[in-house]
PLY file of the C-alpha trace (Angstrom):
ply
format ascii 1.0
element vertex 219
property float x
property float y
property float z
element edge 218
property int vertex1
property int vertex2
end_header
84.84 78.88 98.07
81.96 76.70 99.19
80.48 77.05 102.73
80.84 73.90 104.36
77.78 71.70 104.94
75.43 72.57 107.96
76.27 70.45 110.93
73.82 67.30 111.13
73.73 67.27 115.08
70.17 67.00 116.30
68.10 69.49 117.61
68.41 73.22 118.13
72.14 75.15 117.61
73.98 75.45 121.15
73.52 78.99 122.64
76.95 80.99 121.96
78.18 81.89 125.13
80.67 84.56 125.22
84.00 83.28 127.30
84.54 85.69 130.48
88.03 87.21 129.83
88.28 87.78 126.63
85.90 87.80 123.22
89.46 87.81 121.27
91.79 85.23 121.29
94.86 86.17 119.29
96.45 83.62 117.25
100.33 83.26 115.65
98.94 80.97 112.91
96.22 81.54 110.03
92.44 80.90 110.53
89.73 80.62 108.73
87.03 83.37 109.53
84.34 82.96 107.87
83.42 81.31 104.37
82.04 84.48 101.62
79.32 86.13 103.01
75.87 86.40 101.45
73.58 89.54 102.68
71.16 87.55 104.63
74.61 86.40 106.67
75.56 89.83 106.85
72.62 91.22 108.33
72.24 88.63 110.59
75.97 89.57 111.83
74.93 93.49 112.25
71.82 92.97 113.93
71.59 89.83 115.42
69.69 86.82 114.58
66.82 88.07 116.66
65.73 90.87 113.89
66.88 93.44 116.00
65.82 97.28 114.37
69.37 98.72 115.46
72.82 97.39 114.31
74.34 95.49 117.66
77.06 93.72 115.97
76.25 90.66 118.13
75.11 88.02 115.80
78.51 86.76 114.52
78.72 83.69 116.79
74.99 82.54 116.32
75.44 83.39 112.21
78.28 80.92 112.45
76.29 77.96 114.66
73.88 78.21 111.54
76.84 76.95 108.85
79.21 74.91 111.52
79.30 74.44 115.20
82.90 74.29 114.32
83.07 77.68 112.67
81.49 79.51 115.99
84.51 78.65 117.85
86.16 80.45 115.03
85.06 83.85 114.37
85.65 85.91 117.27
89.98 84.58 116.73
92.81 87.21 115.07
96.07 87.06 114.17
98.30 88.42 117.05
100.67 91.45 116.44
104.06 89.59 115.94
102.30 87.08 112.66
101.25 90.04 110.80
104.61 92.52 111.49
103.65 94.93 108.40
100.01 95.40 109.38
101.27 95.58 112.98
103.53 98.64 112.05
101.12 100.67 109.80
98.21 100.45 112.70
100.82 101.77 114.81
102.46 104.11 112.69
100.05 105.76 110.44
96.70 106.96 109.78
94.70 103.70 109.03
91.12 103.06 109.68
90.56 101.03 112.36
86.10 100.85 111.12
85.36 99.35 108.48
82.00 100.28 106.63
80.94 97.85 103.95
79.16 99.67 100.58
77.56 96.47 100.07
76.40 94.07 102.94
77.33 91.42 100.58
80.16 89.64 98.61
83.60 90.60 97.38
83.44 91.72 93.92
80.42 94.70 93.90
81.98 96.02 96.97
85.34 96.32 94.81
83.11 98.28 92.16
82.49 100.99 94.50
85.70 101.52 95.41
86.37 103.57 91.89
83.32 104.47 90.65
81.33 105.13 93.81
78.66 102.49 93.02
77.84 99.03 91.72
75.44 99.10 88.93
73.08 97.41 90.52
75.28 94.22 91.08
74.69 92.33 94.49
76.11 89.05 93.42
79.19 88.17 91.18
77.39 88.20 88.26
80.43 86.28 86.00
78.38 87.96 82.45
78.14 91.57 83.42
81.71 91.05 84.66
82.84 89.46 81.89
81.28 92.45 79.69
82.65 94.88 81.60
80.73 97.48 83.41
80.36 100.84 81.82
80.33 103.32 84.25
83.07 105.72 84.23
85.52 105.65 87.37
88.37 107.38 89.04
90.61 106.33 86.18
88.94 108.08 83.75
88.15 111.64 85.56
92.37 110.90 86.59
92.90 111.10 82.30
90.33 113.72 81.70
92.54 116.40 84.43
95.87 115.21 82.84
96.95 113.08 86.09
98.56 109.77 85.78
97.88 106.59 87.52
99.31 103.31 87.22
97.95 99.75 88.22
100.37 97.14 89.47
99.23 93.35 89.31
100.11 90.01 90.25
97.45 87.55 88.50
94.58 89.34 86.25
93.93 92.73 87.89
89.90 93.24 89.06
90.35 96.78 87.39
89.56 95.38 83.77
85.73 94.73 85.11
85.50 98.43 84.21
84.96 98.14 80.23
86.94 101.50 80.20
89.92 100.20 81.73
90.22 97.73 78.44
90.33 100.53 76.00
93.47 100.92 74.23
94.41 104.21 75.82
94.82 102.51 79.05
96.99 99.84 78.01
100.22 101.55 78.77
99.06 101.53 82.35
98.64 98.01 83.65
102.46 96.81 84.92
103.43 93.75 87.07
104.30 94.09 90.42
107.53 94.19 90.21
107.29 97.36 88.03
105.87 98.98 90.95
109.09 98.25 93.02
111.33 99.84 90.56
108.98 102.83 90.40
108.94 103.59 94.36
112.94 103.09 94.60
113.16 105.58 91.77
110.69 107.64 92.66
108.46 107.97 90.03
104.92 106.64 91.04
102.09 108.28 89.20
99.40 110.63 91.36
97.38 106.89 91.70
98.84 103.69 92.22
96.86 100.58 92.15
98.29 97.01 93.92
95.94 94.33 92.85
97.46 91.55 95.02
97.68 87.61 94.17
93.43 86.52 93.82
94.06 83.28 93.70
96.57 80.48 94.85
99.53 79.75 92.03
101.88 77.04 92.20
104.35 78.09 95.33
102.52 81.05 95.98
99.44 81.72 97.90
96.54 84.30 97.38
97.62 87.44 99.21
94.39 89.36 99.19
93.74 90.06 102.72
91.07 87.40 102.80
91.53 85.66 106.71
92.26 82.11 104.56
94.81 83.47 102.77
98.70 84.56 103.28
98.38 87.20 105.75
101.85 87.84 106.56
0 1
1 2
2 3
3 4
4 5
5 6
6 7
7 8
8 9
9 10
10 11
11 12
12 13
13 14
14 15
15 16
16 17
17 18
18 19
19 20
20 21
21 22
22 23
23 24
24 25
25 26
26 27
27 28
28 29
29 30
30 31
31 32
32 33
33 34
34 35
35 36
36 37
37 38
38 39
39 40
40 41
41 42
42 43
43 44
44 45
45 46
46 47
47 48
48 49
49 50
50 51
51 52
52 53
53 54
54 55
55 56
56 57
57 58
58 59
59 60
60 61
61 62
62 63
63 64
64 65
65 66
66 67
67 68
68 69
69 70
70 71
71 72
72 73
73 74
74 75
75 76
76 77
77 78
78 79
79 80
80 81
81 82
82 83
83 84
84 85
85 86
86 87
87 88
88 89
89 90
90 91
91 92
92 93
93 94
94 95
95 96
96 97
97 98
98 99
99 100
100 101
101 102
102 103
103 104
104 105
105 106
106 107
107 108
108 109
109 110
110 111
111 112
112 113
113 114
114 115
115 116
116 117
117 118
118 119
119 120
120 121
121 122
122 123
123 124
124 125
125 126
126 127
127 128
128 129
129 130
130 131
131 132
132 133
133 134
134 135
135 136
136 137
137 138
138 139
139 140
140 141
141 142
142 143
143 144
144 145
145 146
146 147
147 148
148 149
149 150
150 151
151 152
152 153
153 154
154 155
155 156
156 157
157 158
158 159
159 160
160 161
161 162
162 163
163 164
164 165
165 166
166 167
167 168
168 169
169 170
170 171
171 172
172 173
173 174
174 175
175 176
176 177
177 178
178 179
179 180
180 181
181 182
182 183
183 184
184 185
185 186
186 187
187 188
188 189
189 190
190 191
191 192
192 193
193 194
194 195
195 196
196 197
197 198
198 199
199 200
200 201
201 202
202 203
203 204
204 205
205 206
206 207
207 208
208 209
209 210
210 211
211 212
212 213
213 214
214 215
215 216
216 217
217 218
């Protein structure tokens, strides 16, 4: 998704100013967060626009002044407890993290790479080649195989686990299922030691992405 064009009012950006009850308004409705972030937007939302040597988590609003005056309004805005009831109930009722740590203060995709295989290659940007190739480093999936553990991954569109070149050999290809596999497997009880949900990536006819992204179908 494209970030929307810079805001052509004259002069310098309006100084964010922080309202005095509350920095979180909680909406019933879906809103748009913030457009993919870069690193150069990330750092400036750790430490500040000011180049500040110590991470103060205060540059979010002024970040967002520098792609839409619009967008500032935007950011600091969440989804109220009774819009996202499932979310709602496992914050309430189990042991989820509540901070987040990126791997990579930058986009989507090399962040996912780290999730099972503990790095990126190298990768800071969606490089559409290397992912296209596959990237060769071996992952969770493949020390899971080498102990004699089974996992399963359960998709909706084209799951992000075939970016491993690995994961497209043929000994895997007994594991990829659709989604609603994985519902027959949970009633029945027979879910492997690892299950994978890659969600809905992109928008299909009738159904919307379901990735957790802010624009899409959060509830």
């Amino acid at each position: 998704m494209a970030s929307p064009a810079p805001s052509a009012t004259a002069g310098p950006p309006p100084t964010p100013t922080p309202p005095p009850s509350a920095y979180l308004t909680m909406l019933s409705m879906l809103i748009l967060i913030l457009a993919i972030p870069l690193r150069q937007d990330v750092r400036d939302q750790v430490f500040g626009t000011s180049g500040n040597a110590t991470p103060t988590m205060s540059g979010f609003v002024e970040q967002a002044l520098t792609v839409s005056e619009d967008l500032a309004s935007t950011v600091m805005k969440g989804f109220s407890p009774r819009s996202i009831p499932v979310f709602a109930t496992l914050a309430r009722e189990f042991a989820v993290f509540d901070r987040w740590f990126s791997s990579l203060p930058g986009p989507t995709q090399p962040n996912r790479l780290f999730v099972y295989s503990a790095t990126s290659r190298g990768a800071t940007s969606h490089d559409k080649w290397s992912l296209a190739r596959g990237y060769p480093q071996r992952t969770i999936f493949d020390s899971l195989h080498d102990d004699g553990l089974d996992f399963n991954v359960y998709f909706e569109t084209a799951p992000c686990t075939l970016f491993y070149r690995n994961m497209r050999k043929l000994k895997f290809a007994r594991k990829f299922h659709k989604y609603g596999t994985f519902l027959d497997h949970a009633r029945d009880g027979r879910l492997a030691s690892l299950s994978v949900i890659e969600p809905r990536y992109f928008d299909l006819s009738g159904k919307p992405a379901n990735d957790d992204h802010t624009t899409r179908l959060m509830t």
